[in-house]
N, C-alpha and C positions, 0 to 999 in steps of 0.2 A: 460744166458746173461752175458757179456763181464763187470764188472764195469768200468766205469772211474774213476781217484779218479785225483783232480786238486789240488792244493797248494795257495791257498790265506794267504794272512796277513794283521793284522793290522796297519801297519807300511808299509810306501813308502820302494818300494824296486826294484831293479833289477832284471830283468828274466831272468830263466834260464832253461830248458827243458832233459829231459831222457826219456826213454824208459822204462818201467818193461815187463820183460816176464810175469810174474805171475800176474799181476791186467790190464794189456794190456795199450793202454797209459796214459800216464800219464803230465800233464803238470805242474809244479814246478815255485813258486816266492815265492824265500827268502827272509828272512832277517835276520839278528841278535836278533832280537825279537822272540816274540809266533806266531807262525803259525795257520794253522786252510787248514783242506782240505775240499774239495770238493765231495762230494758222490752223484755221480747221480744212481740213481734207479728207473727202470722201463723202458717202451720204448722211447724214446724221439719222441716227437708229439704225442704222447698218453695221455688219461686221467689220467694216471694212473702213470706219469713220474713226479718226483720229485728230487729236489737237497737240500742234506742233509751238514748242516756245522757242521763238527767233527772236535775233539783238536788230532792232532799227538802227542803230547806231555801225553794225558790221554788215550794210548793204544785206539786210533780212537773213544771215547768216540762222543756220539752225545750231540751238543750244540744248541736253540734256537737261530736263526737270528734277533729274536724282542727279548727277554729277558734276553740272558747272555751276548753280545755283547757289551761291555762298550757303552755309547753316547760320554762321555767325553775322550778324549786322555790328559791322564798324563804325568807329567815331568818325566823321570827317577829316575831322582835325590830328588826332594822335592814331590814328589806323587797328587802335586796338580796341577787342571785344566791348560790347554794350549788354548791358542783360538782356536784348532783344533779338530774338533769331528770326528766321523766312522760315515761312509757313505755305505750302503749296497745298490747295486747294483740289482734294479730287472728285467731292460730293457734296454741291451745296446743302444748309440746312432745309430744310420744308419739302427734301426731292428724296427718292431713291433707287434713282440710278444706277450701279456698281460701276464705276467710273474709275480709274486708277492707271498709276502709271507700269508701262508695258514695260516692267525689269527685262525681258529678253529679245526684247526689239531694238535694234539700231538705230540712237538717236532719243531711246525713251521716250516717245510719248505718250500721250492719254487717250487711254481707251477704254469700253464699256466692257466689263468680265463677259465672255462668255463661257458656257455649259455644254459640249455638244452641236454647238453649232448655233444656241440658242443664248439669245443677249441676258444679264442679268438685272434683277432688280432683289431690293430687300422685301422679299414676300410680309413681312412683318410689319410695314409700309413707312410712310417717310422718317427719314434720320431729322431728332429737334435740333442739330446742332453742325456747324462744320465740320463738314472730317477730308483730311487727308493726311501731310506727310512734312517729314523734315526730310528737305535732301541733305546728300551728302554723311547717310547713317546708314546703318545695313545689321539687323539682327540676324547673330552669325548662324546659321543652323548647326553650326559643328560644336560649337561652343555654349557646355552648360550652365547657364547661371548660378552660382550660389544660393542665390537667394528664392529662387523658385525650383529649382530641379531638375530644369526643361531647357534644351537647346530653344535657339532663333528659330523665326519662322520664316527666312531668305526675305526678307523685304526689309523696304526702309522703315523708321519708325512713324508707328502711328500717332497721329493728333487730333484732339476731339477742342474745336473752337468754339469757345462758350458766347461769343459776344453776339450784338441784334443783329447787326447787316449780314445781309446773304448773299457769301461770298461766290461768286460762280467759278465753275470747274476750270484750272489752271491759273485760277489767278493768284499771285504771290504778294502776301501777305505780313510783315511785322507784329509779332506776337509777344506776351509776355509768357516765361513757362509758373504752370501754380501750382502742380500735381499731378501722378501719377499712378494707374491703376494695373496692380500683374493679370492679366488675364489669361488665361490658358488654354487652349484652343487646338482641338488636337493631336494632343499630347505636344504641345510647344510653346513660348512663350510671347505673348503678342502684348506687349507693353502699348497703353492706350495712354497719351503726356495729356493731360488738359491743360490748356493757355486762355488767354483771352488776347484780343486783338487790341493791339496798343496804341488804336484811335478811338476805340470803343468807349462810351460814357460812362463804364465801372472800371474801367483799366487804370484810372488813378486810385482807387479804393481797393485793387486786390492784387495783393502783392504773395500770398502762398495760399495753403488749399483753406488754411484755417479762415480766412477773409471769406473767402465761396462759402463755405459752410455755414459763417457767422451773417452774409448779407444778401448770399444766393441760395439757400437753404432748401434742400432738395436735390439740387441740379445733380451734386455726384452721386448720390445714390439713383437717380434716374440713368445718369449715363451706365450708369454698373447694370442696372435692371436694364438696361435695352439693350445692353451686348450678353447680358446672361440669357434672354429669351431670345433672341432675332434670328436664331438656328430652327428653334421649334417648327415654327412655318413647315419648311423643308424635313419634317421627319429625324432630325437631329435631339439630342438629348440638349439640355443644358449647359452652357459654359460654367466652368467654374475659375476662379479666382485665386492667386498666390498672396502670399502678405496676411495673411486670414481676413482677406478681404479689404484690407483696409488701402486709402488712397494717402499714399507716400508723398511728404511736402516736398516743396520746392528743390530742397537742398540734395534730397534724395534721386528726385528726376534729372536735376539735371548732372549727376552722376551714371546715372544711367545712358543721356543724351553723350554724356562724353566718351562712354564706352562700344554707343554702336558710330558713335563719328570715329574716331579710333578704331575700328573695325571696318569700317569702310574704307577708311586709307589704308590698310593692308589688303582688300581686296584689289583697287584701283592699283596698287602696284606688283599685282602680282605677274610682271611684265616676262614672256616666256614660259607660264606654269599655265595650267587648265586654270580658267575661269571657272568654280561651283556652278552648277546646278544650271548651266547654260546662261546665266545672266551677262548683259552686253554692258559692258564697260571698255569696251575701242577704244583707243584714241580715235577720233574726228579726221584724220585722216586715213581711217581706215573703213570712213564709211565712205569712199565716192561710189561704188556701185550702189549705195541705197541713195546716194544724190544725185546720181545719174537717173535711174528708172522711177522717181517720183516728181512730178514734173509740178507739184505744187508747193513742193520746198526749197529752199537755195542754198547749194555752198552748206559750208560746217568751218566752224575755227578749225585755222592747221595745230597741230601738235600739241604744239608748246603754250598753246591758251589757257590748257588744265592740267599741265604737268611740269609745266616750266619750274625752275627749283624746289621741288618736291623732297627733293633729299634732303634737303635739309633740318627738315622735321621741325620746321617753325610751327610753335603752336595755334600763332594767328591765321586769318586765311586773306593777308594783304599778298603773298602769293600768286592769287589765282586773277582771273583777268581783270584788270581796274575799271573795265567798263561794266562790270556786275558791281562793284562793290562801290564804286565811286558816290 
């Protein structure tokens, strides 16, 4: 089998494309910044087909899409928070795939839901919009929201990307947050953040939800309408909505952002106790039997890549490896 190997970054950037004889194609987006490729492995529309995010910079080392993946984009210069966070990519717009990242596989990566045996898609057919995820958040299932009445639904938080370019699956993305919808799913609560991409040609013009509403007009009531019906398809009743429906500003979501990032970092150190609900949060040295018998990924950061002074409960994330953040 042929690998691909693709070039995302974290950081807005311009594209640019080659060829390699020896790993076959290959597609390239730089920047000045740290990079991160793309490793697919297995057969694509298989069960068995996965896409791995590894550091070019750490001899193709593989990196988690939920845990090493900063949430917060830092300044350069002063190391501290920017309003722009990483946006990870698990379902381009115009596709629908059920694409997302495999919370209890070793390594996290992206895979296509399956049912049974059987791959998924959204019966209801293509999603208008980006969707996938903030790493480094986790809606707790244990813990009841106030504000909706519903525990988490065990995953990272969701993101619905408004902007035109269609971002493809796994690739990491700079986003602005502009609002927030409670959606309820199950008896749980599956917070959907809308952002816009902060190269995007409205991303100077919308700065909370009231902007989308005053010069996007429609879009959040659409997004609301296609997560209220997208169940029907499959014999499901309707989703229903907390907030009495309404999409929560800025100031709001990203309280919300700050409380499953804080929740996530009490999962990630719950070093010695049962991991919930079987979800893989290893340290990377405790994967080498899963980088031993996969023979199309390499290596993993040792330890201390994603937990190095952690106690100390710095609120920033200059912390975690400087070749993500730099």
């Amino acid at each position: 089998m042929t690998q691909k190997i693709t070039n995302t970054s974290l950081s807005p950037s311009k594209n640019t494309r080659k060829t390699s004889s020896t790993t076959g194609e290959m597609g390239l987006r730089r920047n000045s910044n740290s990079n991160i490729n793309l490793v697919e492995a297995g057969e694509e529309g298989s069960l068995a087909y996965r896409i791995h995010h590894v550091m070019e910079e750490h001899d193709s080392k593989v990196i988690s899409a939920w845990h090493d993946i900063p949430l917060f984009v830092l300044d350069d210069k002063t190391k501290k928070r920017t309003e722009r966070l990483n946006f990870v990519c698990e379902i381009p717009r115009c596709s629908r795939k059920k694409f997302e990242i495999a919370t209890k596989e070793a390594g996290n990566p992206i895979k296509q839901d399956e049912k049974k045996g059987v791959l998924r898609e959204f019966k209801k057919g293509d999603i208008f919009f980006n969707y996938g995820c903030f790493p480094r958040t986790w809606e707790d299932p244990d813990h009841i929201h106030p504000d909706t009445g519903y525990t988490g639904d065990n995953d990272p938080l969701d993101v619905c990307e408004i902007g035109m370019r269609i971002v493809p699956t796994g690739d990491v993305r700079q986003v602005k947050v502009l609002g927030v919808l409670a959606m309820i799913d199950d008896g749980e609560t599956d917070w959907k953040v809308i952002v816009i991409d902060a190269e995007d040609r409205w991303a100077p013009e919308l700065n909370d939800v009231d902007d989308v509403e005053r010069l996007l007009p429609g879009v959040v009531s659409s997004i609301r309408e296609w997560f209220r019906t997208y169940k029907i398809p499959d014999g499901k009743p309707p989703n229903v909505f907390g907030l009495e429906e309404r999409c929560m500003p800025k100031a709001y979501a990203m309280k919300i952002i700050e409380e499953c990032y804080s929740a996530w970092k009490t999962l990630v150190t719950k070093e010695g106790e049962d991991v919930p609900r079987n979800l893989s949060v290893s340290k990377l040295t405790d994967l080498a039997d899963f980088e031993h018998n996969n023979e199309n990924v390499q290596n993993h950061f040792e330890e201390s890549a994603r937990f190095e002074n952690r106690e100390n409960g710095s609120e920033e994330e200059d912390e975690y490896p400087a070749s993500l953040i730099a």
